[in-house]
C-alpha positions in Angstrom: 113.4 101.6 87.0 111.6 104.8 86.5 107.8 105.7 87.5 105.2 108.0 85.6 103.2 109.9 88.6 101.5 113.4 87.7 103.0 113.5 83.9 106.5 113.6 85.9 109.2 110.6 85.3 111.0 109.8 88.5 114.0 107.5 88.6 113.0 104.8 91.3 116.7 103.8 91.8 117.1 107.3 93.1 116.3 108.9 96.5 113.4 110.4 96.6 114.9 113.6 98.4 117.6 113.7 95.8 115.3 113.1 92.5 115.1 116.6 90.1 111.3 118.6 91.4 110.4 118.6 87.6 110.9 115.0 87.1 113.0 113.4 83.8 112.7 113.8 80.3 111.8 111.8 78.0 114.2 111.9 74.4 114.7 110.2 70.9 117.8 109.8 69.8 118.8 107.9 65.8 121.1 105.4 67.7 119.7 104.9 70.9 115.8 105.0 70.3 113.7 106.5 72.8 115.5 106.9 76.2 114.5 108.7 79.6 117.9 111.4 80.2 119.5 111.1 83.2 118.5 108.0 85.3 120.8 105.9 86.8 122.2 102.8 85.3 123.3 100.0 88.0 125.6 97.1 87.0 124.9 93.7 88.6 126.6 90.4 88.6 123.7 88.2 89.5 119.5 87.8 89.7 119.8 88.2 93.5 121.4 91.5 92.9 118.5 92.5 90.3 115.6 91.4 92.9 117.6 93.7 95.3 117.5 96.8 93.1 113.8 96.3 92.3 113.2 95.9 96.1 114.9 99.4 96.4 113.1 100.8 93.4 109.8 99.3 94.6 110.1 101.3 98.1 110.7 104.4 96.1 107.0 104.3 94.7 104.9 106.9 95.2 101.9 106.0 97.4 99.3 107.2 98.7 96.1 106.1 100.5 92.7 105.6 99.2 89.3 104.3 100.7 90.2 101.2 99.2 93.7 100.5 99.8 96.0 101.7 102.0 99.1 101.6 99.9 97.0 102.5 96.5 99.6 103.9 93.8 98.2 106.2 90.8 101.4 105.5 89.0 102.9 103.3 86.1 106.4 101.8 87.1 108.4 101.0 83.9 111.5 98.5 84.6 114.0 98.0 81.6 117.2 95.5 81.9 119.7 95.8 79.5 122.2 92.8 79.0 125.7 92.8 78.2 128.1 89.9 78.0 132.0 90.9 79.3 134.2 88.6 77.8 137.5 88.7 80.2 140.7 87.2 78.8 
């Protein structure tokens, strides 16, 4: 869950104390595509556990007050899930 504020890429699932000053970057790679470097993957068992990580995410946000809206954001929040089945045996 990463957010595009100021031409910077934060990683939402990060502290916002602990995130890098000059934000994420953005890389292609042959196998992988186009990734963002560096943010945090989280492993889940269940939807509960998804809605809790976007809940955590989603407090991350960078706000900010307007005449309009108290919580106004000027950002674009990008969420990406990536399944994998784990066959046990």
């Amino acid at each position: 869950m990463v957010e595009i504020y100021n031409e910077r890429i934060q990683d939402l699932l990060i502290n916002p104390a602990k995130r890098p000053k000059e934000g994420l970057k953005i890389r292609e790679n042959q196998t992988y595509g186009i990734y963002v470097e560096g943010i945090q993957k989280v492993a889940v068992n269940s939807f509960k556990e998804i809605e809790r990580q976007m809940d955590e995410g989603s407090k991350n946000r960078t706000i900010g007050s307007t005449q309009m809206n108290a919580t106004s954001s000027r950002a674009h929040t990008v969420i990406a899930i990536e399944f994998r089945q784990i066959v046990t045996f």
